[in-house]
N, C-alpha and C positions, 0 to 999 in steps of 0.2 A: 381593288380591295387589298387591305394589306394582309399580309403573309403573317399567321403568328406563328410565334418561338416557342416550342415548350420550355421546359426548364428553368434554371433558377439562374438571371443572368444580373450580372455587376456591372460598374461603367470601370476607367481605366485611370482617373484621375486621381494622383498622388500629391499629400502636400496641403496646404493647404487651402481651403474653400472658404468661399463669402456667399452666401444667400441676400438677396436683397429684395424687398417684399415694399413696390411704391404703387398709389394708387390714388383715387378719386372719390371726392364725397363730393355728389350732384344734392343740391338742395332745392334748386328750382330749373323743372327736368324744361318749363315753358320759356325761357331762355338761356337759348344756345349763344347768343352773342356775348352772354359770360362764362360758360365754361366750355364753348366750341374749339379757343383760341389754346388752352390749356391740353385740351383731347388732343391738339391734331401736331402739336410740337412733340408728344412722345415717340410717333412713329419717324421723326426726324434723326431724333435721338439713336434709337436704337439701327437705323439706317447706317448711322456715322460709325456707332461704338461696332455693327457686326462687321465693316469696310477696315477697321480700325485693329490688326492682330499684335500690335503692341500695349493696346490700353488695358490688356486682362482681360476684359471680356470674356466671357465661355458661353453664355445664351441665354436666351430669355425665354417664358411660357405668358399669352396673353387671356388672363383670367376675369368673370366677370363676378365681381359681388352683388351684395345689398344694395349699395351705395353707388357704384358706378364700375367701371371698368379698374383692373390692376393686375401689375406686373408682377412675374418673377422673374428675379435677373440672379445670373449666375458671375461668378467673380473671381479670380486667382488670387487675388489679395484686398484687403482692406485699403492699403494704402492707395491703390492704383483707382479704387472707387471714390478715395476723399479727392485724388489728384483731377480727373474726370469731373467731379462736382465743383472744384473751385475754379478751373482754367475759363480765363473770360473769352478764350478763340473758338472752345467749343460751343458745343447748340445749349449746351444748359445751362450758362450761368446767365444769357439774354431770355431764355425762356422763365427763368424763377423772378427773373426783373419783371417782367411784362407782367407776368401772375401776381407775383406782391403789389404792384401799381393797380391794377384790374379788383384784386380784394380791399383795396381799401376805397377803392369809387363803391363797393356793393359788398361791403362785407356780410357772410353767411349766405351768399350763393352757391357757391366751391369751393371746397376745402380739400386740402391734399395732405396724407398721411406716407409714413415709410417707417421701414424697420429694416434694422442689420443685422443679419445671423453669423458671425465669424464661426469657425470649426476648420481645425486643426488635422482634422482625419474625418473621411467622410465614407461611407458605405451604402449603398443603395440597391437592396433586391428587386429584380424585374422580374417579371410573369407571361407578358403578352408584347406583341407591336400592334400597334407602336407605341414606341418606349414613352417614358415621360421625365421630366426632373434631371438630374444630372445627366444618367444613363443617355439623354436625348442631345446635350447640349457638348457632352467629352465624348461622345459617340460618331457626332459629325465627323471628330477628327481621327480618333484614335480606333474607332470600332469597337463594338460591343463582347465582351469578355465573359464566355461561360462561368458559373462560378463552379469552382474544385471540389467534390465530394472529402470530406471529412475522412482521412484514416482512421483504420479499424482500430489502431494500436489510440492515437489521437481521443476517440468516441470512448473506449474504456477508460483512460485515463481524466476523460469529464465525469464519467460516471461515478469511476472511484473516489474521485474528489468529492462530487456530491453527497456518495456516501457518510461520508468521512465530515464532513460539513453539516450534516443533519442532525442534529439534534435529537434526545431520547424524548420517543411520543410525540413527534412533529414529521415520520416520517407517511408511510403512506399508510390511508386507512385498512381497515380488515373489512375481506366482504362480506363477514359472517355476522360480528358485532359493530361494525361502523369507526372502532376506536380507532387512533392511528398505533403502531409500532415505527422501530429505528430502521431505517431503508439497509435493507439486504444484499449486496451485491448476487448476482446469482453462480458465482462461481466457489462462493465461501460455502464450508459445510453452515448443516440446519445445525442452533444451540440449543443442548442438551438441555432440559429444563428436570432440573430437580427441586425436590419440597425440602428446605430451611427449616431449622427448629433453634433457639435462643442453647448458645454455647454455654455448658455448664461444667466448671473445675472437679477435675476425677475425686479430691477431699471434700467435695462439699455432698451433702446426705443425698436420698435424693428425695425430690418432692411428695407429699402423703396426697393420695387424692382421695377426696371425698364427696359423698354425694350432701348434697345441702336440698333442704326441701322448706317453702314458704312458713313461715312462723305461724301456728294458730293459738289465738288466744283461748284462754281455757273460760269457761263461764259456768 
């Protein structure tokens, strides 16, 4: 059984990452002799590319959808995954041949989908093992990296900015009336609230008040 981690862990990988998300659309599960041939060439693949520490590679996770089984492959660069895709000595540019040829004897049997996620900086929160997604695939290598509690001096300085950033009447509601007010730091003093009355020039008279009461008609 595996051992869980508590705490909040990060993987160690700097730089840039490629996510890469390929997989399978089974459309007739009653013949395997059209998409058995396509199934069983990915575990070839990924056999060469994890043998292979110059191709980029970083790992894979073998996921099952809707549709059929599909991969997450992990990646140090974009480039090194086109380079990978087009080489005719590796297992995948004979296995897309075989496939294209097999789709068009029996087209909408199987179909095959991918997506590229390129990102530039990548961050990944862990909670448990065992790990998943990056943390699992730059961990093999590098070991898995507690993540750094936040300085105190750091934590205020988000807060102040928040403050400071919030908008009048957008900050947190009142538990009394529900409304919002302006977010308060708790270190500022409470503002004084005093009652306003319309500014009036010391030469000018001052106003007559009078009582007015509803008109009655006389009859």
């Amino acid at each position: 059984m595996s051992q869980v981690v508590t705490g909040r862990m990060t993987h160690q990988h700097e730089g840039e990452l490629v996510v890469f998300h390929i997989g399978m659309q089974i459309n007739r599960w009653w013949r395997p002799d059209l998409w058995l041939p396509a199934f069983l060439a990915m575990p070839r693949m990924l056999r060469e590319l994890s043998t292979d520490k110059e191709s980029g590679f970083l790992g894979y996770e073998l996921l099952f959808g809707r549709g059929g089984p599909y991969v997450v492959q992990y990646w140090s660069s974009i480039d090194q995954l086109y380079a990978y895709a087009s080489a005719p000595s590796q297992e995948h540019r004979p296995a897309w041949t075989a496939f294209n040829r097999a789709a068009h004897k029996a087209p909408g049997a199987v179909g095959v989908w991918h997506e590229t996620f390129p990102r530039r900086a990548s961050r990944e929160r862990l909670r448990v093992d065992p790990v998943d997604g990056t943390g699992r695939c730059d961990g093999a290598r590098g070991g898995r990296t507690p993540r750094r509690p936040r300085p105190a001096a750091l934590r205020e300085r988000a807060h102040r900015r928040f403050s400071i950033l919030t908008p009048a009447g957008c900050g947190t509601p009142s538990p009394a009336s529900g409304r919002t007010r302006p977010h308060r730091h708790p270190s500022e003093p409470a503002p004084v609230r005093t009652r306003t009355r319309p500014h009036r020039h010391p030469s000018a008279p001052a106003p007559v008040r009078t009582r007015t009461r509803p008109h009655r008609w006389k009859t």
